[in-house]
N, C-alpha and C positions, 0 to 999 in steps of 0.2 A: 798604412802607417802614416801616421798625420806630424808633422813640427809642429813643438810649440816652445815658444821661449817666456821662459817666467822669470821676471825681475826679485830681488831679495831673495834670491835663491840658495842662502846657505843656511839659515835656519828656520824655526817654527813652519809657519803656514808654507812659504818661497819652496823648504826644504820639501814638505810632503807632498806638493804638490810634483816637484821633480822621483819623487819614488812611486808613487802609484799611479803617473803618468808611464816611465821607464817598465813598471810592471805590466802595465797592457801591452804594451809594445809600439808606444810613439815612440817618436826620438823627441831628444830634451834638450836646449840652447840653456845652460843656465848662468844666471846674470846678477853677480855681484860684484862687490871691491873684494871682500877676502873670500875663498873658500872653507867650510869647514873641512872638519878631515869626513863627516860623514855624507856630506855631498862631495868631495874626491869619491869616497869608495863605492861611489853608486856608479862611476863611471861614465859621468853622460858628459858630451861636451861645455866645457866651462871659459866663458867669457867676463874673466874677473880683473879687478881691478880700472874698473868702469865705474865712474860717481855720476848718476842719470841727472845731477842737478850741473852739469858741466857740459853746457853746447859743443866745446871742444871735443868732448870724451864719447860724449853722443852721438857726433858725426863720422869719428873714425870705427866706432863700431858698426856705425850703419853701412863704411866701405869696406871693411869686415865680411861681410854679410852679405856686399852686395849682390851675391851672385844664388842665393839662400832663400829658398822660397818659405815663408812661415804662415801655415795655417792658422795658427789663432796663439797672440800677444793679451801675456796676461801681465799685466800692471799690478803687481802685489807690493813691493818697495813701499816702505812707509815707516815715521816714528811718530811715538808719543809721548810726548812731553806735558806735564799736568802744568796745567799757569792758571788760576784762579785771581779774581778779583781784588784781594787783596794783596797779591804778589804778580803783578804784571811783569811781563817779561816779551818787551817786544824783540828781541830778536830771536827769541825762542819761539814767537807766534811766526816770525817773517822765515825760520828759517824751516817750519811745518807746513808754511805754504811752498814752499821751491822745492819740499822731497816731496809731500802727499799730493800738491793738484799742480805744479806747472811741472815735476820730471816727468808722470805720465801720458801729458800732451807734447811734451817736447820728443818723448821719444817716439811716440805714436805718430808723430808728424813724418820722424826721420825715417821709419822701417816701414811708409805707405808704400815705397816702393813692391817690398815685400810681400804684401796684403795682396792677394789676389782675389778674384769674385769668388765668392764663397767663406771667403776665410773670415776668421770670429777677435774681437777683443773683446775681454773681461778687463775691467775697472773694479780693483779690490777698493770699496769705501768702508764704509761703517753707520751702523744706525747712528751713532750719536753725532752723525752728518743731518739725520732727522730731524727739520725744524720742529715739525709736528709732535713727533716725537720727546722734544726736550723739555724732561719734567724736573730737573733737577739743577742745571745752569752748570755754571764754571765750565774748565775743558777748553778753552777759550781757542787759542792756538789749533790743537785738533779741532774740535767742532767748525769754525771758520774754514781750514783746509780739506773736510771731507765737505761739505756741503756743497764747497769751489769745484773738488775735485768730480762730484757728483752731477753737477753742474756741467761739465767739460763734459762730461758720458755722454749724456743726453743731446748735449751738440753734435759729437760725433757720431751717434745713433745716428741723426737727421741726417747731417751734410756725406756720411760715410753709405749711406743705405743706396744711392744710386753706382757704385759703386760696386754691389753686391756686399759688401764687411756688414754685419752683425754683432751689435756692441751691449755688454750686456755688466750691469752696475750691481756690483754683489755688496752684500755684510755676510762675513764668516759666521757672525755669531760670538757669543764670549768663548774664545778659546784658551785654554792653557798652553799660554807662549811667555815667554821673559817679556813679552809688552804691555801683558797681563798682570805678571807677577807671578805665573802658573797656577793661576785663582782656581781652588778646588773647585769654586761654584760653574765653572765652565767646562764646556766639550774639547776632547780631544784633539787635537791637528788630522789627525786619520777621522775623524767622525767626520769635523769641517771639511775637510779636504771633498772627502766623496760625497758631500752634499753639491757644494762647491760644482767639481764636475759634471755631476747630475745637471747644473742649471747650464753652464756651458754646452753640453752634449745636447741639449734642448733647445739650443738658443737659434734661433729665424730671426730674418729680416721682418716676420710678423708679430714677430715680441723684442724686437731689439728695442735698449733703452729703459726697458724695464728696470726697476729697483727689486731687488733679490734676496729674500733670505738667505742663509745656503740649505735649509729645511723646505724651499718653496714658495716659503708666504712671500705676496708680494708687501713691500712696506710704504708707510708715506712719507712725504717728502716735507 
């Protein structure tokens, strides 16, 4: 039975990944401000009331824990907020950069402790972190904080791999979550999820860093 502790753990993707983890029979740290009631009723240990964009809040979780050995930290925590060209909104973009790309190095930093040789980080980004990728513009705020965030991955690939930790940079995929809108055009949380694991469950120090579908494909940057 392996730990794992998943950030935005009360709903959408955070949540699924806390249930069909629970179903195989890890144990589960799960890691928000509020709980829902459906992550209450799953039962796994909950660590709420924690805002990962709050050094203070970060650090007493970390002496929380500190005795807590965790096999693989997954960075899912994130929002999105649309800001386009004609409606800038810079505190909207400053404050997509402190939840998507500096709370998951800040907390990654804090629970190294934890990380022992062998054990795995996932960094939930997004394609539309894809420079390469981006056929369409706007997103301004997100696009800038997943590409940062994605950016921080691949660092921690590097500097984390002599260490033995294996760090591995996902896109879910268009899912049906409220960040979505629940857009019909997209996969489930249960579809992403076990894609999701699948790349996790795969993940080496000889493909850490990788950019990750949750289907496989590898994507560009």
């Amino acid at each position: 039975m392996a730990t794992y502790l998943v950030t935005g753990a009360n709903r959408g993707i955070g949540y699924e990944y806390c249930r069909q983890l629970q179903q195989r029979g890890d144990r589960v740290i799960a890691l928000c401000r509020q709980p829902s009631d459906e992550l209450k009723a799953l039962g796994v240990q909950l660590e709420t009331g924690v805002d990962i964009t709050d050094g203070a809040a970060v650090m007493a979780l970390a002496q929380r824990l500190e005795k807590t050995a965790i096999d693989v930290l997954i960075n899912n925590a994130g929002i999105l907020e649309r800001v386009t060209l004609n409606a800038l909104d810079f505190d909207s973009i400053r404050r997509q950069f402190e939840v998507n790309a500096i709370a998951p190095l800040r907390l990654t930093a804090a629970l190294l402790p934890n990380l022992g040789d062998g054990a795995k980080v996932a960094i939930m980004t997004s394609r539309m972190g894809s420079i390469a990728d981006n056929t369409s513009g706007g997103s301004y705020g997100y696009r800038m904080s997943k590409v940062a965030l994605s950016m921080a991955g691949r660092s921690l690939a590097h500097d984390l791999s002599p260490k033995g930790i294996a760090v591995a940079i996902l896109h879910p995929g268009l899912v049906q979550t409220r960040m979505t809108g629940f857009t019909h055009s997209g996969i489930t949380p249960a579809e992403a999820v076990r894609g999701l694991l699948a790349r996790i469950d795969a993940l080496t120090l000889e493909n850490s860093g990788t950019f990750w579908h949750s289907n496989g494909d590898v994507l560009p940057w």
